[in-house]
C-alpha positions in Angstrom: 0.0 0.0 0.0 2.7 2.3 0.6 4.5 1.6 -2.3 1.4 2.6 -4.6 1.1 5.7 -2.4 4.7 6.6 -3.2 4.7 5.6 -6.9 1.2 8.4 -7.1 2.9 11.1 -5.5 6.0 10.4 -7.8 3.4 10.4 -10.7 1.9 13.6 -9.5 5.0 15.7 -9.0 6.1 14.2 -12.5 2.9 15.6 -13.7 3.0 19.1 -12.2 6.8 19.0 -13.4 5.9 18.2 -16.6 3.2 21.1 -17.0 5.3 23.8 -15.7 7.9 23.2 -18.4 5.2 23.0 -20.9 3.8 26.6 -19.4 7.0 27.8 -19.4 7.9 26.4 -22.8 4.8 28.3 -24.4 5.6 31.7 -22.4 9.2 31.8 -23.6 7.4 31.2 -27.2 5.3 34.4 -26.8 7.7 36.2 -25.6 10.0 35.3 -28.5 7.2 36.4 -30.7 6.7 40.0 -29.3 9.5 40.5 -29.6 10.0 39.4 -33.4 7.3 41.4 -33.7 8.6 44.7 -32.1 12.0 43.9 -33.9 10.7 44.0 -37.2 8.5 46.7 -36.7 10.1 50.3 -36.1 8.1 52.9 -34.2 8.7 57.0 -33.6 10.8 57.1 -30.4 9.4 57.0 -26.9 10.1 55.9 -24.0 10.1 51.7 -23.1 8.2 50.4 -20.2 9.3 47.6 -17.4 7.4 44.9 -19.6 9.8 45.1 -22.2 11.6 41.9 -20.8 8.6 40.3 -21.8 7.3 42.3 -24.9 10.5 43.0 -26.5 12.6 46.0 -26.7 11.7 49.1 -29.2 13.4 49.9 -32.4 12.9 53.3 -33.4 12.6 54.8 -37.0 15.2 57.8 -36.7 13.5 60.9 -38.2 15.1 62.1 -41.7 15.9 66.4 -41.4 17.3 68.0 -43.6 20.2 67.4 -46.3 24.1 66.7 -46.7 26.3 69.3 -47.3 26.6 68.6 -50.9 24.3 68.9 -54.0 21.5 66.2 -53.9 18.6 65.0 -56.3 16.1 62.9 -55.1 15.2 59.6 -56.9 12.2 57.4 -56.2 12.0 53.7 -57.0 9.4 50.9 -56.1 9.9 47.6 -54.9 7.7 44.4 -56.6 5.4 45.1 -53.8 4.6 49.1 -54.7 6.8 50.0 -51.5 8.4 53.7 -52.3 11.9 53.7 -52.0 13.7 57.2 -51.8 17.7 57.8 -52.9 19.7 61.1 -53.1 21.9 60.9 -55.7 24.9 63.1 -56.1 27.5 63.9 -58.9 31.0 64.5 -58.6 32.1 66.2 -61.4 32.4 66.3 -65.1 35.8 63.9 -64.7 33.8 61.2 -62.5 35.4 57.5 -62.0 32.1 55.4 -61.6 29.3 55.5 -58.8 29.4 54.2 -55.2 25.8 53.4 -53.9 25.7 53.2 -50.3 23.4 51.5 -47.5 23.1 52.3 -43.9 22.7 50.0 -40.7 19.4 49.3 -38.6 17.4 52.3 -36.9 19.2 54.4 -39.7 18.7 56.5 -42.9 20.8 58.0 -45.4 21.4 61.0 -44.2 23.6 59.4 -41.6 25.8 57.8 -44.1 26.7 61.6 -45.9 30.4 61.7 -44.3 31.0 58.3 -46.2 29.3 59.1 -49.3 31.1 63.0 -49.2 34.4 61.1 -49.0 34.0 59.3 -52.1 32.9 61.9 -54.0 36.4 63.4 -52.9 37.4 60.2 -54.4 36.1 61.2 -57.4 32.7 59.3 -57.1 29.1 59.3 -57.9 27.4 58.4 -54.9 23.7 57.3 -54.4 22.5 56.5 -50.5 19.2 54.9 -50.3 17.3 54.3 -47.7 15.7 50.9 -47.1 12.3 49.8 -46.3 10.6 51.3 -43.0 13.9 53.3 -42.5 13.8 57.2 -43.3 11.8 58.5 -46.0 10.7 55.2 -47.4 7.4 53.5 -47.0 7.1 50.2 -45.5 5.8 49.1 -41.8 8.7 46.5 -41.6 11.8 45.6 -41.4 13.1 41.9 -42.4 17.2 42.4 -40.9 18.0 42.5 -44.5 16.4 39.3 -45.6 13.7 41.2 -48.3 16.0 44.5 -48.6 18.1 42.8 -50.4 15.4 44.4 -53.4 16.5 47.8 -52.6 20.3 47.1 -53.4 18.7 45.5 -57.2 16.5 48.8 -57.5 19.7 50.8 -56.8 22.0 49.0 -59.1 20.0 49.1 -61.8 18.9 52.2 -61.7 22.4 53.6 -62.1 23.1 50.2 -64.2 20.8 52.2 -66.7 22.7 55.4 -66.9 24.8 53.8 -68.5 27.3 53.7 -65.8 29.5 51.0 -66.0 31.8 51.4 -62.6 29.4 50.8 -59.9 30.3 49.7 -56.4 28.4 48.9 -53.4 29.3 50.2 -49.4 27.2 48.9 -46.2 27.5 49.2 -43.0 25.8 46.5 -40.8 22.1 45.5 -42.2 23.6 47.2 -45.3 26.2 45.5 -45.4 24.3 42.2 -45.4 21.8 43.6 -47.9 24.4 44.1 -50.2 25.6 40.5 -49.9 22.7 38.7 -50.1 21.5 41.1 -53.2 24.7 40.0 -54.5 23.7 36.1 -54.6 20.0 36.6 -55.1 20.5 38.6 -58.2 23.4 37.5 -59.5 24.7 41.8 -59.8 28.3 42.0 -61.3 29.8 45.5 -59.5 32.9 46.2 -60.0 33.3 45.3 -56.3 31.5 45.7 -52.8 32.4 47.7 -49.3 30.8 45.9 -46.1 31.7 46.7 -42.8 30.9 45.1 -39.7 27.9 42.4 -41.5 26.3 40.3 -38.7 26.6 36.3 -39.5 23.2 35.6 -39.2 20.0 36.9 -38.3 19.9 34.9 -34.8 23.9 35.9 -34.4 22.4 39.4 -34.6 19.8 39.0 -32.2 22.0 37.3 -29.7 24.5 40.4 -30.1 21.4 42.7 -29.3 20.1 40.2 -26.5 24.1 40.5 -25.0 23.9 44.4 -25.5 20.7 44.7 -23.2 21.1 42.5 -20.5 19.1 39.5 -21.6 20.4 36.0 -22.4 21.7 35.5 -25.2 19.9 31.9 -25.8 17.3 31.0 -26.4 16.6 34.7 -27.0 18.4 34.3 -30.5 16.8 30.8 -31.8 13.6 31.8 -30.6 13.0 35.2 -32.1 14.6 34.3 -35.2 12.3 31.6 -35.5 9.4 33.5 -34.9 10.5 36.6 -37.0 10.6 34.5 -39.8 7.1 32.8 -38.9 5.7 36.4 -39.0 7.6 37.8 -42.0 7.0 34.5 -44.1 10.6 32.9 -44.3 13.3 30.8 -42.7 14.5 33.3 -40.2 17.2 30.3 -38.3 18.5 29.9 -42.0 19.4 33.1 -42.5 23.0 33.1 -42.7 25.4 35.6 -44.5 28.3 33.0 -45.8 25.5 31.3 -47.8 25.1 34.4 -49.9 28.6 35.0 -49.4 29.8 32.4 -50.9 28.0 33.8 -54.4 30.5 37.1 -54.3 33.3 36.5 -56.8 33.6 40.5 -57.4 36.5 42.3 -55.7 35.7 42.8 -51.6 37.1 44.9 -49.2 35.7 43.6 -45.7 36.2 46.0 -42.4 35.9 45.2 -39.0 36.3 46.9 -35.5 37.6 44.3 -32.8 35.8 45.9 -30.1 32.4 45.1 -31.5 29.8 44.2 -29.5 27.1 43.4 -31.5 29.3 41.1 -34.1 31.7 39.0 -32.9 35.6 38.3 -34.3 34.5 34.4 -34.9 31.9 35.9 -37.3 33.5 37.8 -39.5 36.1 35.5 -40.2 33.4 33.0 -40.8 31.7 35.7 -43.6 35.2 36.6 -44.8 36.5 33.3 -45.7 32.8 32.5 -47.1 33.2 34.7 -50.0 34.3 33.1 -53.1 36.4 35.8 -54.5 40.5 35.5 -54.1 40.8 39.5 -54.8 39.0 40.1 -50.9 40.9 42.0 -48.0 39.9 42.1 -44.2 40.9 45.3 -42.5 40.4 45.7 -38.6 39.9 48.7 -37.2 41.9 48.8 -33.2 39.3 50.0 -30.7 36.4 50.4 -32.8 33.0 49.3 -31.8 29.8 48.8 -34.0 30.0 52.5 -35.6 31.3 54.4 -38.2 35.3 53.9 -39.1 35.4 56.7 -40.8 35.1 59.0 -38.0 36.9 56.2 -35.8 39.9 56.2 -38.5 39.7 58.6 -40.8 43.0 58.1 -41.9 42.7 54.4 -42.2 39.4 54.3 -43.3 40.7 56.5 -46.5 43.9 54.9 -47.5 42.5 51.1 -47.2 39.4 52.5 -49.3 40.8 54.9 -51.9 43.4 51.7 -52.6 40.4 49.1 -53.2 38.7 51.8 -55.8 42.0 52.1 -57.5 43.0 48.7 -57.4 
């Protein structure tokens, strides 16, 4: 008799063991998609509450004021979906050497990216900075971490493809960065070579970066919101991996990196770097640099290790 009393309570606390972890397994699920949600969806900036641990944490759509330095013209494009898309485009002078089309990271817009594109038009440049989907003045209500931008870089290209410019490279920074390699495979696009800087390995790399910049764990933050971000947005968001497109680059590359990054990781870019196809590729590192702009880290560095790619 004792024995079968034991053998029940074992049973129950088995039971009761066994529903927690199923509770818990499905709160950890919504939570993961909140925050997919809230990740892929940028808002005007405001302030975040205590639920974020649970709801996920805000990106915000930076507002878009006013205009670089240098003459601009705007150009409009579309995406297959009849998203608006909105470029400046700028001119160097009569004597130009090709165009440079640039893309900026996430929470971002063009006008952020004007120091890089101002230093290639010293180079002698065309440049064109677009922004992406849901980021400055374009339309769109979502992001995808650069798994549908990938468009934008297509527009862009062949837009200036049919000026008959025949010199066209490609810099990113970050979600531009990957943009511009998966745009690269996708589309099969032939520039006469590419600038990325700082490109996250994969989408749940990048989420466990921004899980390890804000406190939370890292796991199963990443698998779980990239699971569910690509469950909402309609693709395989854990199989979303830059060295798969990278391994479709076989133009010219010049890849740059700052070794105090926290959002991307050393192991990362080396993965990425020796991805890509192409023999004529560097890797630069940048000493002290975080997840930012290298230009304004290393100016000096950032223009001799450029300026040599476009003349190489």
């Amino acid at each position: 008799m004792q024995v079968k009393k034991t053998k029940r309570r074992y049973r129950s606390v088995l039971n009761w063991a066994l529903w927690a972890l199923l509770a818990q397994f499905i709160l950890i699920n919504i939570s993961a998609s909140l925050h997919a949600y809230k990740l892929t969806h940028l808002r005007s900036p405001g302030p975040d509450t205590w639920r974020r641990l649970f709801s996920g944490v805000t990106l915000y759509r930076k507002v878009l004021t006013g205009k670089p330095s240098f003459p601009v013209s705007t150009v409009l494009l579309k995406t297959k979906n009849n998203i608006a898309v909105e470029a400046w485009y700028s001119r160097a002078d009569s004597s130009f050497k090709g165009t440079v089309i640039l893309f900026h990271g996430l929470m971002g817009h063009k006008g952020l990216i004007a120091d890089e594109a101002e230093a290639f038009r010293n180079f002698g440049y065309n440049v064109m900075m677009v922004d992406v989907r849901d980021h400055g003045n374009s339309g769109g209500r979502v992001t995808t971490m650069g798994y549908r931008e990938a468009e934008e870089v297509k527009l862009a290209y062949d837009h200036i493809l049919q000026t008959g410019e025949k010199k066209i490279f490609l810099w990113g920074a970050s979600l531009g960065a990957v943009e511009i390699i998966k745009a690269v495979s996708d589309y099969q696009l032939n520039p006469s070579g590419v600038i990325v800087e700082m490109p996250f390995l994969s989408l749940q790399s990048h989420l466990e970066g921004r899980a390890r910049m804000t406190g939370f764990p890292d796991q199963p933050f990443g698998f779980l919101t990239s699971f569910w971000i690509g469950v909402e947005q309609g693709f395989a968001g854990w199989r979303f991996r830059t060295p798969d497109y990278a391994k479709n680059v076989h133009c010219p590359v010049l890849m740059q990196y700052g070794n105090r990054d926290p959002l991307v990781l050393q192991y990362e870019t080396n993965e990425i770097y020796e991805a890509i196809s192409t023999t004529n590729k560097k890797l630069v590192t940048y000493n002290d640099a975080g997840h930012g702009s290298f230009l304004k880290h290393d100016p000096a560095t950032w223009n001799r290790e450029v300026k040599a790619f476009l003349n190489d």
